[in-house]
C-alpha positions in Angstrom: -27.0 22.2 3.2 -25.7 22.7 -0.3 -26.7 26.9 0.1 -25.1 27.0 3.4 -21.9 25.1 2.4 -21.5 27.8 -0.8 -21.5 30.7 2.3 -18.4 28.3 4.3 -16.5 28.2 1.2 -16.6 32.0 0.2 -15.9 32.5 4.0 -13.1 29.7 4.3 -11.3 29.8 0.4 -9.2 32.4 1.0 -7.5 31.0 4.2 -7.8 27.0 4.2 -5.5 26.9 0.9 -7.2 24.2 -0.4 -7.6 26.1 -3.4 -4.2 26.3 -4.1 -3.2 23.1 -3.4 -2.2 21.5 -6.5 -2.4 17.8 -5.0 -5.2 15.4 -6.2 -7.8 15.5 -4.5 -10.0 12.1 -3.9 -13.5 12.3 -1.7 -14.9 8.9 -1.0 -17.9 7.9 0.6 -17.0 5.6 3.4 -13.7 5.0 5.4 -13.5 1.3 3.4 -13.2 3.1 0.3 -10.5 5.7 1.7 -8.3 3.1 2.4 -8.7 0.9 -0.7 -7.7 4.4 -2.7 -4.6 5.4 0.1 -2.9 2.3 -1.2 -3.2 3.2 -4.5 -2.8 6.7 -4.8 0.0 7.3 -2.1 0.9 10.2 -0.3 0.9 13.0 -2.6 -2.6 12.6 -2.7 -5.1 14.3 -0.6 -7.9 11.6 0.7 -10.9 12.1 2.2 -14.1 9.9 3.7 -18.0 11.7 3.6 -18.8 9.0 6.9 -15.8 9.1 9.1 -13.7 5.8 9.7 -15.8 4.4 12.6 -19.6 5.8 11.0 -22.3 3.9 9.7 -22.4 4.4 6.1 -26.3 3.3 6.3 -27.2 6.3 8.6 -24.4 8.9 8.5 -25.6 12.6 8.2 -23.4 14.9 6.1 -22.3 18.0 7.6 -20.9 21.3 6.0 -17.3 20.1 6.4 -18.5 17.1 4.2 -20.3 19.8 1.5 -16.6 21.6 1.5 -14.7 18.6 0.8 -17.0 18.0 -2.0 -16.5 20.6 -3.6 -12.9 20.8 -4.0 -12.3 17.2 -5.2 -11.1 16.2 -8.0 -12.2 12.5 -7.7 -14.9 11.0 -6.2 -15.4 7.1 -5.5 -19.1 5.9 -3.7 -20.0 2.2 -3.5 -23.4 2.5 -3.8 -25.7 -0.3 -4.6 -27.7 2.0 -1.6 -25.3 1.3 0.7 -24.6 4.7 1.8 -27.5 6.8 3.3 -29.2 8.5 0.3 -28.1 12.3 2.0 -24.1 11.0 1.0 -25.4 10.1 -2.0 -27.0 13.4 -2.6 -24.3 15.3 -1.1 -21.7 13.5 -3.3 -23.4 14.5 -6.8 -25.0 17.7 -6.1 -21.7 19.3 -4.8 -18.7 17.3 -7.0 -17.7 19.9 -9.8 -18.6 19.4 -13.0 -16.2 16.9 -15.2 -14.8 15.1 -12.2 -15.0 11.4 -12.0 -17.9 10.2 -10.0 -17.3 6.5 -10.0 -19.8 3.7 -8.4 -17.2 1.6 -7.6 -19.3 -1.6 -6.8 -21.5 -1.2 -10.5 -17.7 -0.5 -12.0 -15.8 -3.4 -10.3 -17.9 -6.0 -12.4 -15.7 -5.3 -15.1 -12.6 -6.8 -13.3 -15.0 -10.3 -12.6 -16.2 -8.6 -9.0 -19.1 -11.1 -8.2 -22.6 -9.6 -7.4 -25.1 -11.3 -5.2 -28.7 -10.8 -4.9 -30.4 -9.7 -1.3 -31.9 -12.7 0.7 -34.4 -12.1 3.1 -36.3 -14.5 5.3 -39.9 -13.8 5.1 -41.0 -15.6 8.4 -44.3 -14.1 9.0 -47.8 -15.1 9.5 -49.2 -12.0 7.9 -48.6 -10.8 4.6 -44.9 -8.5 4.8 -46.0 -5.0 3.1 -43.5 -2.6 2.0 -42.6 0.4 -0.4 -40.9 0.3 -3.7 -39.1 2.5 -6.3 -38.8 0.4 -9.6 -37.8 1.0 -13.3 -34.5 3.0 -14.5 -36.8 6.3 -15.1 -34.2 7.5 -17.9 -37.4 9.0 -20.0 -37.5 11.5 -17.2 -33.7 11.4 -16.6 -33.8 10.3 -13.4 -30.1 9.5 -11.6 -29.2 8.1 -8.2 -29.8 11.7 -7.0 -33.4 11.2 -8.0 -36.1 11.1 -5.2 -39.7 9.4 -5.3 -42.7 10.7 -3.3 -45.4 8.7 -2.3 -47.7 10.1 -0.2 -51.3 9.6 0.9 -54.6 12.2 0.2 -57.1 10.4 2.1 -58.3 7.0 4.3 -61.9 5.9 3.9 -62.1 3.1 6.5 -63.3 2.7 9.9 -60.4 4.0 12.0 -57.1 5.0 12.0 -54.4 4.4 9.5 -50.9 4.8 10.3 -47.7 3.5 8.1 -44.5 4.1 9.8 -41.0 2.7 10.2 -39.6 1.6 13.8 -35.7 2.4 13.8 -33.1 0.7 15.3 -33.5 2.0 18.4 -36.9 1.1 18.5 -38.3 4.9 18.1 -41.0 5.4 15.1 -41.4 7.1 12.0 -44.4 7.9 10.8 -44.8 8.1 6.7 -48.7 8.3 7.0 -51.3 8.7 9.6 -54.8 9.6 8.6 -55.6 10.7 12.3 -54.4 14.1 12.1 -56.2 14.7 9.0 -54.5 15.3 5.5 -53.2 19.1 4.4 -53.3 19.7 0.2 -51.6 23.2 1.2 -48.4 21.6 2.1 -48.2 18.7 -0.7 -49.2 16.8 1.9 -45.9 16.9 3.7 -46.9 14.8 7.4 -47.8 12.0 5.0 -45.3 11.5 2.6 -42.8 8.6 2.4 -39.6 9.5 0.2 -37.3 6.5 -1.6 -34.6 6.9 -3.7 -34.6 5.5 -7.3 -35.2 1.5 -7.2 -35.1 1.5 -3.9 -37.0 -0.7 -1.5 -38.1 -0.4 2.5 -39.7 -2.1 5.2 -42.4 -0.5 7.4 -45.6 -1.1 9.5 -49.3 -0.8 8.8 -51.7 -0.3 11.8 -55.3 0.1 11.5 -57.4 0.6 14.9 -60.7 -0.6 14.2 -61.8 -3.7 11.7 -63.4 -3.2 8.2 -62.5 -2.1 5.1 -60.2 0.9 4.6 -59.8 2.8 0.8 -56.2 4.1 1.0 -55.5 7.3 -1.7 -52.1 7.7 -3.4 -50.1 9.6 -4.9 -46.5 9.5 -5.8 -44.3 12.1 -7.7 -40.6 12.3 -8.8 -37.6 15.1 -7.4 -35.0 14.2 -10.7 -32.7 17.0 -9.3 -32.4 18.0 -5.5 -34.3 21.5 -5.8 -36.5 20.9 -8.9 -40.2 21.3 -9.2 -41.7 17.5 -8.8 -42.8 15.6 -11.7 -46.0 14.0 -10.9 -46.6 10.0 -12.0 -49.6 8.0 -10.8 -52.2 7.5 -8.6 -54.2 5.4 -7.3 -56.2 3.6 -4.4 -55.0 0.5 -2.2 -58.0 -1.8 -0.4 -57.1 -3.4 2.8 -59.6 -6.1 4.3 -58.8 -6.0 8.0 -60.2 -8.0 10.5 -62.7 -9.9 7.8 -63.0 -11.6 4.8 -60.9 -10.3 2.2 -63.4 -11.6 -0.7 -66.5 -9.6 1.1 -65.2 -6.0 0.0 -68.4 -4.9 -2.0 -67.3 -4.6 -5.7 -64.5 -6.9 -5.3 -65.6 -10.5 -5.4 -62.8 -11.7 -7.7 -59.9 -9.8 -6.9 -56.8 -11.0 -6.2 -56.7 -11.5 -2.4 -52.6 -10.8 -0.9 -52.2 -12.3 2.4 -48.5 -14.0 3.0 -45.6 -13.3 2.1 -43.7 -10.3 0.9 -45.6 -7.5 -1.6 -44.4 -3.7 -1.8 -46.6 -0.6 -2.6 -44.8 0.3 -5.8 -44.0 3.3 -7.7 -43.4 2.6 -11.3 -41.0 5.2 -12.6 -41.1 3.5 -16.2 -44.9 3.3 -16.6 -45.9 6.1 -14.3 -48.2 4.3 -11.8 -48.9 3.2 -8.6 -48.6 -1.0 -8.6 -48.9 -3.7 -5.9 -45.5 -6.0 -6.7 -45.8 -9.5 -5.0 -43.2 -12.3 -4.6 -45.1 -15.2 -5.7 -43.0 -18.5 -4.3 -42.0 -21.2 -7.0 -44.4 -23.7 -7.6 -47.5 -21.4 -7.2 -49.3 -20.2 -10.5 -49.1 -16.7 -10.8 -52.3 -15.0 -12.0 -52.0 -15.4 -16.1 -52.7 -11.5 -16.7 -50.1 -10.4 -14.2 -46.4 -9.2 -15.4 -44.4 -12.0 -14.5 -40.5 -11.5 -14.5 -38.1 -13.5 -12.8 -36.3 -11.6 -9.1 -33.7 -12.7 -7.0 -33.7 -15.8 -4.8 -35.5 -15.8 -1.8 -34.9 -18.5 1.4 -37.1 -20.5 3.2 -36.9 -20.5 7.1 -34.6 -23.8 6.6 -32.4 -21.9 4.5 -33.2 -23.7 1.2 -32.9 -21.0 -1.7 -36.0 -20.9 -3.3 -36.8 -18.8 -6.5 -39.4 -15.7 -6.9 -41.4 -14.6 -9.3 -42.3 -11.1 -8.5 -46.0 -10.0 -9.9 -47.1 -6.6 -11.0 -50.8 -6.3 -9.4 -53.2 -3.1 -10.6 -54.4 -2.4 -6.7 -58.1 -1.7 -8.4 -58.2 -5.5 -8.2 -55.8 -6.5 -5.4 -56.9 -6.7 -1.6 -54.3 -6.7 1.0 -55.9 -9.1 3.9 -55.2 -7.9 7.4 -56.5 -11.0 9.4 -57.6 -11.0 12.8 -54.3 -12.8 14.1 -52.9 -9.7 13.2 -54.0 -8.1 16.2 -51.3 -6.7 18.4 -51.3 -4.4 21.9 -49.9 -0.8 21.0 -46.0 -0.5 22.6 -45.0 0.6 26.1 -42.9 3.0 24.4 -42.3 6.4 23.6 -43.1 7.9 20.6 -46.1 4.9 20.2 -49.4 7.6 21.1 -50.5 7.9 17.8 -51.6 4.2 17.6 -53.2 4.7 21.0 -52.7 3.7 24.7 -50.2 1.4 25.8 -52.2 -2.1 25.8 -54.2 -1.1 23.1 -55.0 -3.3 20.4 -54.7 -2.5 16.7 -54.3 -4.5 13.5 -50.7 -4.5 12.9 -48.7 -5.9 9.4 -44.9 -5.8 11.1 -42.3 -4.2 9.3 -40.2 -7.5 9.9 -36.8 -6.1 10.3 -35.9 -3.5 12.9 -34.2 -0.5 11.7 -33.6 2.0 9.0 -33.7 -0.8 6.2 -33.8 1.2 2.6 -31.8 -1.0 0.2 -31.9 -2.1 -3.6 -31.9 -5.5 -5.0 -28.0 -6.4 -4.9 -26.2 -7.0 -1.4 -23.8 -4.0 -1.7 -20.6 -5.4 0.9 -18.9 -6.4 -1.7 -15.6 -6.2 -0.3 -16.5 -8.8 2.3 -14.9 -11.2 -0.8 -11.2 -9.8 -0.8 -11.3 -10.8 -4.6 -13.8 -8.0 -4.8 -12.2 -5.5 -3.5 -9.2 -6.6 -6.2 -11.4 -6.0 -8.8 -12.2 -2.5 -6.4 -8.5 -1.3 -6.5 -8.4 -1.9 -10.2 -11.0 0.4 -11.4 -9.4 3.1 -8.7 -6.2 2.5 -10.5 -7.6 3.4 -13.7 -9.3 6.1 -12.7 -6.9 7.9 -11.0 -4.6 7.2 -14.1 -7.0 9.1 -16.4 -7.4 12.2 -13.6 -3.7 12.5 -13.6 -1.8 11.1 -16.0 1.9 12.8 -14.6 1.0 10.2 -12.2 0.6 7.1 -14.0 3.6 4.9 -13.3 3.7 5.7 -9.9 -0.5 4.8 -9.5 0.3 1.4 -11.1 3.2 0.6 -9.4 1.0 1.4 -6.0 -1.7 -0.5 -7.0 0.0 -3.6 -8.2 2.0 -3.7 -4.6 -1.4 -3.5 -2.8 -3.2 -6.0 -5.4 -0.3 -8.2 -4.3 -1.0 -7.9 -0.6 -4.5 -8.6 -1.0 -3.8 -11.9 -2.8 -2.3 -12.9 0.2 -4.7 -11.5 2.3 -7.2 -13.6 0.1 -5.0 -16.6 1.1 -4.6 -16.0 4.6 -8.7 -15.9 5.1 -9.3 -18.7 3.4 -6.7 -20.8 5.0 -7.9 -19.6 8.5 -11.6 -20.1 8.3 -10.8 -24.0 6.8 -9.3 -24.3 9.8 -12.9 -24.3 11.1 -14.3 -27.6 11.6 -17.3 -27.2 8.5 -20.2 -28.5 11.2 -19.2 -25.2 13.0 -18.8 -23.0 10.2 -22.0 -21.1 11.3 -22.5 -17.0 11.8 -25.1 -15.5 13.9 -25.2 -12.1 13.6 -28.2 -9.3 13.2 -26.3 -7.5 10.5 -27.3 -8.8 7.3 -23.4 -7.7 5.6 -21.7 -11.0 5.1 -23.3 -13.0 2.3 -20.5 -12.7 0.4 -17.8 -13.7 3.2 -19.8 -16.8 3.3 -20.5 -17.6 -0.2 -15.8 -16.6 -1.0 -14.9 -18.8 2.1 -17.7 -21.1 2.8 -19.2 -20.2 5.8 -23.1 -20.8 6.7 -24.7 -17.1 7.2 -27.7 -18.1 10.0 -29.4 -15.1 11.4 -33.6 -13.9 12.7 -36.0 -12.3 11.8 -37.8 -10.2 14.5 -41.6 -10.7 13.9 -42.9 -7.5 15.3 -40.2 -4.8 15.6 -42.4 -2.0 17.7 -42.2 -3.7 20.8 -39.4 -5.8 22.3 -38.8 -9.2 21.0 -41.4 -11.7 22.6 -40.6 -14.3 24.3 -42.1 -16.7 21.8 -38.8 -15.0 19.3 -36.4 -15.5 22.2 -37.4 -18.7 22.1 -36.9 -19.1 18.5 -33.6 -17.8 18.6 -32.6 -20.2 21.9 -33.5 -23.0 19.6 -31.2 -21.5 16.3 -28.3 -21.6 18.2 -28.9 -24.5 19.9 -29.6 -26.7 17.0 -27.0 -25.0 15.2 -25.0 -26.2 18.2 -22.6 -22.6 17.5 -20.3 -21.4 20.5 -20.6 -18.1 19.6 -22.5 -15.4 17.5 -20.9 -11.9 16.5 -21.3 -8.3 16.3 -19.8 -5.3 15.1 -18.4 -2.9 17.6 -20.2 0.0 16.2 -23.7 -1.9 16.9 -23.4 -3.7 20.2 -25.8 -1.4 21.9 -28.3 -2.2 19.0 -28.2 -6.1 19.5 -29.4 -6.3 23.3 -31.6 -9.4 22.6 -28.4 -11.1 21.0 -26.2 -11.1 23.7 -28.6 -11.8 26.3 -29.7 -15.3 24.0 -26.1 -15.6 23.8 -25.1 -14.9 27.5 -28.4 -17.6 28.4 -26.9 -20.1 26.4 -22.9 -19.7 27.6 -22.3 -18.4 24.3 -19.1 -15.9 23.8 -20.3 -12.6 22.2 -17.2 -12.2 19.5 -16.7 -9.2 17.0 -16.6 -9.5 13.5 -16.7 -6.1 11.4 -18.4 -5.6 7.7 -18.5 -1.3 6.7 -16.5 0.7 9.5 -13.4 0.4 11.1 -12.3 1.3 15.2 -9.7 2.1 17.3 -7.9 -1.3 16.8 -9.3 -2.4 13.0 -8.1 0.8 11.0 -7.6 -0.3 7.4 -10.0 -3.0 5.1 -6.4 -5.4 5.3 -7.0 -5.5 9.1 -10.6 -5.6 8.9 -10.4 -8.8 6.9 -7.9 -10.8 9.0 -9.7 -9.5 12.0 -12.9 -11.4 10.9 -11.1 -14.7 10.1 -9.0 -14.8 13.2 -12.3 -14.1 15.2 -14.3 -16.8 13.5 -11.3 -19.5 13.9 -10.6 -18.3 17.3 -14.7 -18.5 18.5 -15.8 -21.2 16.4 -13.1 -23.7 16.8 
């Protein structure tokens, strides 16, 4: 993308007159942001949004238009936290000229008292919940948000079939590995390599056809620059027990046995390994050699916060347990063949959310809390202030107008979700965007957890749901516009139960909701209007 942008732009410099224009110009990464910096910068600045106004920030593929707009700006403002797609990311730094601001505005804002809160998620499995993991800061190798990590996998020694992939939302797979097409050195590997961005974190299945004990090679390797040779880090060898007992693998006896919970396949960009990191629940001894350090929250299915403590495991002593009750039938569904026939049955660890789910530690919707996207328009303001200081007066008197309207914006949420009877202050939704709308304006986030994401919901978790929303007793739950046709098995619980399917929007805007002032009084009248 970036070499066929640089052939646009010698084609298109000469006749756009972007070049010439002398106006500011500010690239942001999302519509949200766009608006934020239109307030303050005004109109003799040139704006522009990477993911278009109505686009998924979490998906959005950038074109060569995107590239273009890149590389004139002047200014560039991302949210980040992984919100954005890692390809806007990429896009953003490999193309922004050198010297120009590139500002993370949702690392920056916690400087004006923005308030950060740490991902939840419901681990409400009866298997263990295996994922993979980018951790440390890498800055010995100089590793930036840019930065990619490769893991990959050189060879199964097991009974059957191996096969790691990720079902997307609309319930089609991607494979990372699968050992029965054989592996290929030539490439690198290429059919069986999973790629994360620095500490980064994502779900995905493990299916295993036949029971017994399966030796699972790794590798992993770091990208610090898009285009750079590949520094290699560690490897190692991962032992799943599947379909017996874990404490029978043959050299094994007294290893530590993994098999509930939530654990990640880890790449270690600080010590250059390959690690097993577990959450180990409060209350529960964690092994006395492990390295114990304390991790955000999680919640139990009642919604009682419980802490973590999250474990560093060596996997030459570690056995992930794949339990017979793991057993599953392979998907009516395209794209499923490489586990088998439809009906099938394989040993199946679920990826536990459905979707593209690649996200760090912190929930990044900050701007759900309209005092955070104060503490947003301040660093723009000084920002722009440093890029162009001619500017300065009329920048601050822009962004103290705006600050202004978001105080009462502020106001006018809070006041209208009070309004709320509390018993009924409850949100059902299958976007996991609103923590900190509930936390600023106290409002109970309730959502699911689908157990097995390749195949339909059951009926056993339409069941489950039926009974959230009944004993939540809520009138209505809420989706965004742009992912109504994602959230089938939502509105037909909803429809079941004579609930009203109402809107509520968290990182894109539509025809009708066009700036984040709208966006936010939007989501309060809907939650007064449908909960009351």
């Amino acid at each position: 993308m970036i070499a066929a942008g640089s052939l646009v732009l010698a084609g298109c410099a000469g006749g756009s007159g972007a070049a010439d224009d002398d106006r500011l110009r500010v690239v942001t990464t999302t519509g949200v942001l766009a608006d934020l910096v239109r307030n303050v910068a005004g109109d003799d600045v040139e704006v522009t949004s990477i993911v278009p106004p109505t686009g998924d920030p979490h998906s959005y593929d950038p074109t060569l238009r995107d590239v273009r707009d890149v590389v004139y700006a002047d200014v560039a403002f991302s949210n980040y936290l992984l919100l954005e797609d890692h390809s806007v990311v990429t896009t953003l730094d490999a193309n922004l000229p050198d010297g120009a601001p590139n500002i993370s505005l949702a690392e920056s804002a916690t400087k004006y008292a923005a308030e950060v809160i740490p991902l939840v998620e419901n681990v409400n499995l009866d298997t263990i919940w295996l994922g993979l993991r980018v951790s440390g800061t890498g800055e010995e190798l100089g590793a930036t948000r840019a930065s990619e990590a490769r893991l990959r996998v050189t060879d199964v020694d097991g009974p059957g079939r191996l096969a790691g992939y990720l079902t997307e939302t609309f319930g089609q797979p991607r494979v990372y590995f699968d050992s029965g097409d054989g592996f290929d050195a030539t490439d690198g590997y290429a059919r069986d390599t999973a790629t994360l961005p620095t500490d980064a974190h994502t779900h995905m299945s493990w299916a295993f056809t036949e029971p017994g004990i399966y030796k699972v090679a790794m590798e992993s390797d770091l990208v610090v620059e898009p285009g750079e040779d590949p520094r290699p880090l560690g490897e190692t060898s991962v032992t799943f027990a599947v379909g017996v007992d874990p404490h029978s693998v043959p050299g094994m006896a007294d290893a530590r046995v993994l098999d509930s919970g939530h654990a990640d396949v880890t790449v270690d960009l600080d010590d250059g390994a390959i690690v097993l990191q577990a959450d180990t629940p409060a209350g529960e001894s964690p092994d006395q050699d492990a390295d114990e350090s304390q991790s955000p929250q999680s919640q139990s299915p009642h919604g009682a916060a419980t802490h973590t403590h999250a474990e560093t495991l060596d996997p030459a002593s570690t056995v992930v347990s794949v339990p017979n009750k793991a057993l599953a039938s392979v998907p009516n569904q395209p794209g499923f063949g490489f586990l088998g026939r439809p009906g099938d049955q394989v040993y199946l660890l679920p990826q536990a959310v459905l979707g593209k789910h690649v996200h760090g530690e912190i929930d990044p919707h900050l701007w759900q809390d309209v005092r955070n996207a104060q503490a947003y328009v301040e660093v723009i303001r000084d920002t722009l202030v440093a890029a162009a200081p001619d500017q300065a007066d009329q920048f601050r008197a822009n962004a103290e107008a705006y600050l202004a309207q978001l105080r009462r914006t502020d106001a006018y949420v809070e006041r209208t979700i009070a309004q709320i009877p509390r018993s009924r202050r409850h949100l059902v939704t299958t976007h996991d965007a609103f923590a900190y709308l509930g936390k600023a304006y106290d409002v109970d986030i309730a959502g699911f957890v689908t157990p097995n994401p390749a195949a339909e919901p059951s009926v056993a978790d339409r069941i489950k749901l039926t009974r959230t929303v009944q004993a939540l007793d809520v009138p209505a739950v809420f989706l965004e516009p742009n992912l109504a046709a994602r959230s089938t098995v939502l509105t037909e619980v909803a429809h079941e139960n004579d609930l009203r399917v109402c809107e509520i929007y968290s990182d894109a805007f539509d025809d009708r909701v066009t700036t984040y002032v709208d966006l936010m009084r939007a989501n309060a009248d809907s939650l007064r209007r449908c909960l009351t």
